[in-house]
C-alpha positions in Angstrom: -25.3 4.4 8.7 -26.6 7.6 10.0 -29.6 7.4 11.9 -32.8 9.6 12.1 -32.1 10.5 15.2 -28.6 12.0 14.3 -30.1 14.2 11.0 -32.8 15.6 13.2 -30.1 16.5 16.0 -28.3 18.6 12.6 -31.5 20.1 11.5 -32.0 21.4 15.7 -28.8 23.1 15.8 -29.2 24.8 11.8 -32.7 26.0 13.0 -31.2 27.7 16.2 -28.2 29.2 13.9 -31.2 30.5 11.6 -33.2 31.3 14.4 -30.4 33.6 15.8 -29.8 35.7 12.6 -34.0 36.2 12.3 -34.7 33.9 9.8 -38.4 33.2 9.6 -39.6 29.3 9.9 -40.8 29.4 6.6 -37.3 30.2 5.0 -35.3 27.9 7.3 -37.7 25.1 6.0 -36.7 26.1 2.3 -33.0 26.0 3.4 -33.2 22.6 5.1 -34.9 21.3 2.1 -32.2 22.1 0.3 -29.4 20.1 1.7 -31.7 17.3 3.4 -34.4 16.9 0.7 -37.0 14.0 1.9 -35.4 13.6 5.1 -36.3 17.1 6.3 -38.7 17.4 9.1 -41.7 19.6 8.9 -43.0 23.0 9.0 -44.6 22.5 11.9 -41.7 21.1 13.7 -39.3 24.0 12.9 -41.6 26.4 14.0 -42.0 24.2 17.3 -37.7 25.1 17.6 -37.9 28.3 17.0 -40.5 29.2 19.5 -38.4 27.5 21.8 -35.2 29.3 20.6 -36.7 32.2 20.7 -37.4 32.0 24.8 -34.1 31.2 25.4 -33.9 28.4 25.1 -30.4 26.3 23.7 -30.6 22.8 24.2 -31.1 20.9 21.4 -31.7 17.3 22.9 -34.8 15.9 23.9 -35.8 16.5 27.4 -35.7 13.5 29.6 -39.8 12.2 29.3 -41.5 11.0 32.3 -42.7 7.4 32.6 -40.6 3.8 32.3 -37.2 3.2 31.1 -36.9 2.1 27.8 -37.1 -1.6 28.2 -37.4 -2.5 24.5 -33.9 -2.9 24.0 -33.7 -6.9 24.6 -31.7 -9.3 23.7 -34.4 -10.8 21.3 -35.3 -7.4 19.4 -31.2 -7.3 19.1 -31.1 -10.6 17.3 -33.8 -9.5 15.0 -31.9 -6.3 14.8 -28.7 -7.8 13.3 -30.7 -9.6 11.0 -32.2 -7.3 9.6 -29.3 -5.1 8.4 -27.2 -8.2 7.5 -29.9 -8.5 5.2 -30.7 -5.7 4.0 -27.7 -3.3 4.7 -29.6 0.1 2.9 -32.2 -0.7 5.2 -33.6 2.7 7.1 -33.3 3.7 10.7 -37.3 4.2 10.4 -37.9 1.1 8.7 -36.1 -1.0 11.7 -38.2 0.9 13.8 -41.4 0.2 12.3 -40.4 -3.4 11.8 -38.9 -4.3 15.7 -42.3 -2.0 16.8 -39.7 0.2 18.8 -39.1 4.0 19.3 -35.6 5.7 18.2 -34.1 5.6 21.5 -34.4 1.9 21.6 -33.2 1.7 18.5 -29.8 3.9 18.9 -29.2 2.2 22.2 -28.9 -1.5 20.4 -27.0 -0.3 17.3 -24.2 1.4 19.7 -23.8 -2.5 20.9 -23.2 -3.9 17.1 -19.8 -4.3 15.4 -20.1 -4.7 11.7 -16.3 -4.0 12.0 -14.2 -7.3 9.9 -12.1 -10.2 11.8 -8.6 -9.2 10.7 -7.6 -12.1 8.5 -5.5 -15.3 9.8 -2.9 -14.5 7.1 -0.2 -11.9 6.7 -1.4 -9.0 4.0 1.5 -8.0 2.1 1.1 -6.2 -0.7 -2.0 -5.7 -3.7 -0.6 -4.5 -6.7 -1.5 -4.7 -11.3 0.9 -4.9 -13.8 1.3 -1.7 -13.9 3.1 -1.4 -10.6 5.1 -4.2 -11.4 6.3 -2.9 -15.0 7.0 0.2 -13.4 9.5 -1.8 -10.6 11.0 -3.7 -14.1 11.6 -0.1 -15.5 13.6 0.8 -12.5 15.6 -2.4 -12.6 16.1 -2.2 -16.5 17.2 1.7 -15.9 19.9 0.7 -13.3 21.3 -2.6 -14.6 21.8 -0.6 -17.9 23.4 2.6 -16.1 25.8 0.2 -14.3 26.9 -2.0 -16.6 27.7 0.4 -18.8 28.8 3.2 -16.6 26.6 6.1 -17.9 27.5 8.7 -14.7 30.9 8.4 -16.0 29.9 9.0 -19.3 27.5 12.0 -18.0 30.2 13.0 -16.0 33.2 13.4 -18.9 30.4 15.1 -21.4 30.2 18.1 -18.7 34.0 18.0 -18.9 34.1 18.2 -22.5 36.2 14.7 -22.2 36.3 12.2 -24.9 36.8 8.8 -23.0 36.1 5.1 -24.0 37.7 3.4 -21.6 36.4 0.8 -19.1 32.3 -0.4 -19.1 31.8 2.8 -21.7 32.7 0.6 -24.5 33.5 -3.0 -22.9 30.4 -3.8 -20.8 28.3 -6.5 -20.6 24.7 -6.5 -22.0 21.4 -7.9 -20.0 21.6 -11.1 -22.0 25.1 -11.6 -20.8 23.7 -11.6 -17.0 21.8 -14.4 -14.5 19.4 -12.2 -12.0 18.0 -13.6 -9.0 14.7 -12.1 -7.8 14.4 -12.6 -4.5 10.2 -12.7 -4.4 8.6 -14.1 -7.8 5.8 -13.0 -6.6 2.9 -10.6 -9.0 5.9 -8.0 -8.9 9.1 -10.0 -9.0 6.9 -12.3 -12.1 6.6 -8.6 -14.1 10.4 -7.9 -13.4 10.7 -11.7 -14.9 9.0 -11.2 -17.9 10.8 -7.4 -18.6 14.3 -9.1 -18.0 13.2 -12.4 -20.2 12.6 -9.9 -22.9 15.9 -9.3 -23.2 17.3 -13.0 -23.0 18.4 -12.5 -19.5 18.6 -15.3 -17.5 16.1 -15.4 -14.6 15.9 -17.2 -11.3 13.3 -16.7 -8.6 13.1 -17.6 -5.0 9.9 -18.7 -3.1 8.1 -19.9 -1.2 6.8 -22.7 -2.4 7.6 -24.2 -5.8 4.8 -24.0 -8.3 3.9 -26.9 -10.4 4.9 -27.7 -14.0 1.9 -25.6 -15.2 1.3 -22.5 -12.7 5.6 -22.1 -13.7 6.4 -18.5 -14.9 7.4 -18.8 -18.8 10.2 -16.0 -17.7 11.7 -17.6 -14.9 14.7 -20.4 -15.9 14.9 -21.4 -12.4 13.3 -21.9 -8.9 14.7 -22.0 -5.2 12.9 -22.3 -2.3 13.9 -20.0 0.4 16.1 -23.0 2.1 18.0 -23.1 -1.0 19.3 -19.0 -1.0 22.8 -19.9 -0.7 22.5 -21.7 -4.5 21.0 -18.8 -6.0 23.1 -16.1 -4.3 26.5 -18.2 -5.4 24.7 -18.4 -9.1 23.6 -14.5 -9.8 25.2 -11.3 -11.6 22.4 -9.4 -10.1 20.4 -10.0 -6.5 17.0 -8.1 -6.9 15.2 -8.2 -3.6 11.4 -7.2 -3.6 10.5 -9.1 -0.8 8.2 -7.3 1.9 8.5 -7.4 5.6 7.2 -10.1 6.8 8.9 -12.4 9.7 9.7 -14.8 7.0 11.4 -12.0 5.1 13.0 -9.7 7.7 16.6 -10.3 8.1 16.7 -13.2 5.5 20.0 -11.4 4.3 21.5 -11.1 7.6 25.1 -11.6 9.2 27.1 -13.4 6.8 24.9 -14.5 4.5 26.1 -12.9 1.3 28.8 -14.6 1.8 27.3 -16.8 -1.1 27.6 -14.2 -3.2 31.9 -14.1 -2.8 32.4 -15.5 -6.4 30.3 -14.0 -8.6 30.5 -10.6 -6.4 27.0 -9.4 -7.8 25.1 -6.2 -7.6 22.2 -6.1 -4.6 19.2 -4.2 -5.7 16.7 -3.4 -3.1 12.9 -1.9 -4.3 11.7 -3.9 -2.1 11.9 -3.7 2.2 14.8 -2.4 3.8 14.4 -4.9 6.7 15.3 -7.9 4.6 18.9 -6.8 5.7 20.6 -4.6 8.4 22.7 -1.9 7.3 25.7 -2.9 9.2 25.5 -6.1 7.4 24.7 -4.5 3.9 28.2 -2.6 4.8 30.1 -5.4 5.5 29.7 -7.2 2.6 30.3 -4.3 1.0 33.4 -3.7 2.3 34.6 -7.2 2.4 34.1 -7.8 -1.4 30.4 -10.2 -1.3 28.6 -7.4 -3.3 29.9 -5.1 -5.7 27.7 -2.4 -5.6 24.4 -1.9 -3.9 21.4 -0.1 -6.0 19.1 1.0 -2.9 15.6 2.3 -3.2 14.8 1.5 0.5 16.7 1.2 3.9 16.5 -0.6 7.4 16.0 3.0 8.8 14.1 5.8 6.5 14.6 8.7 6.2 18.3 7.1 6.0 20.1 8.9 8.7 22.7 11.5 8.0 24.9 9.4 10.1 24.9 6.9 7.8 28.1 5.0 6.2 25.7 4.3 3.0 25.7 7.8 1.9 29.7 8.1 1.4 30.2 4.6 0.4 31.5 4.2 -3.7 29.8 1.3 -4.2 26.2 2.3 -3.3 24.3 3.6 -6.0 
């Protein structure tokens, strides 16, 4: 809310800029008109500045009036002050005045004391998203299971070599219908990646919080974990698909050796989500030890990911 007080204060100083390059009162009116419309002040006042511009004068405050402090500024008038903007919050800096019977300096002095700022909330904010930033996240996925399963750098790669290969995944690969994904967060998000992979008869699982009942169930997620039962669904998934945020429930969850669950199936890890849900030194060593095959990353523990950083030289991250 900008007070009276404050526009006339702007008005002061464009009348002593106007003043300066010898623009009559009558002009400088027109001109504050302009931009301020009905809350301009009046003819009589601008020509009251300039006068006092003119002698020298550059202050553009008030001088300090003789007579009593200001002693309207009570706890009472306060009270009735909050009220009246929680009320009415388009209500007028002149309007309060006329309705607390108070003068502008009263006025400014109790609204510097309110806070119309909000209590932060007793809950962790995460993430607000649509479907559209969840079927863009199921794009990604789609894009990547796609190019990995079938091996389309190689194919990319032998085309600019004029090579005629079809060997390996080019021609023996499995298709999305073949494969069980975990999402790590069926959430808004991981429920549009659900519904993208569903699409094409993949088999979906989803880890949470808390299990929703029969009816609130996604129609595109097969199965539910709860975040105790992570070891199941790692030992159970082609792909791992984390799009958890960072939250203290979240960060770390994949730490130390706990993709050691994923030693049988040895399944892709892809990450859209935060890159504190695992620390790179662990992300490399189940790498290296055989856990995961290949890790598809869009985020990292660190970011910018540090040149120094195993990740960028490593085969199996994509």
């Amino acid at each position: 809310m900008v007070s009276d007080i404050e526009v006339h204060m702007k008005h002061r100083c464009v009348i002593e800029f106007l003043t300066a390059e010898q623009i009559v009162p009558t002009d400088i009116h027109r001109c504050l008109l302009k931009v301020y419309g009905d809350n301009t002040v009046d003819v009589s006042t601008v020509i009251r500045w300039v006068v006092r511009f003119n002698s020298g004068e550059s202050e553009v405050h008030d001088k300090p009036r003789r007579g009593r402090p200001c002693s309207a500024a009570t706890p009472h008038n306060e009270q009735r002050l909050d009220q009246l903007i929680r009320t009415d919050r388009r209500i007028t800096t002149r309007e309060l005045c006329a309705r607390l019977n108070i003068g502008c300096n009263a006025l400014e002095k109790m609204l510097g004391k309110l806070d119309y700022s909000k209590p932060k909330p007793s809950f962790i904010i995460t993430r607000f998203s649509n479907y559209f930033f969840g079927s863009a996240m199921g794009e990604y996925v789609v894009a990547n299971i796609v190019n990995h399963e079938r091996n389309l750098m190689a194919v990319y790669e032998n085309q600019q070599s004029s090579l005629w290969k079809i060997d390996g995944k080019i021609s023996n690969h499995r298709t999305i219908a073949d494969l069980t994904i975990g999402i790590l967060g069926a959430g808004t998000i991981g429920r549009d990646i659900a519904k993208l992979l569903k699409t094409l008869h993949a088999c979906v699982w989803g880890l949470v919080c808390t299990v929703p009942s029969e009816d609130n169930k996604s129609p595109y997620i097969d199965e539910y974990r709860l975040h105790s039962d992570l070891p199941d669904l790692l030992h159970n998934c082609d792909y791992i698909i984390s799009v958890l945020p960072s939250t203290p429930g979240t960060t770390g969850l994949l730490n130390e050796d706990m993709l050691k669950h994923c030693a049988q199936k040895q399944p892709v890890f892809i990450n859209i989500g935060r890159g504190t849900v695992i620390k790179e030194k662990d992300l490399v060593n189940a790498l290296s030890r055989g856990w995961l095959s290949a890790a598809i990353l869009d985020v990292f523990e660190t970011e910018p990911l540090p040149v120094s950083s195993v990740l960028w030289t490593m085969p199996q991250v994509k």
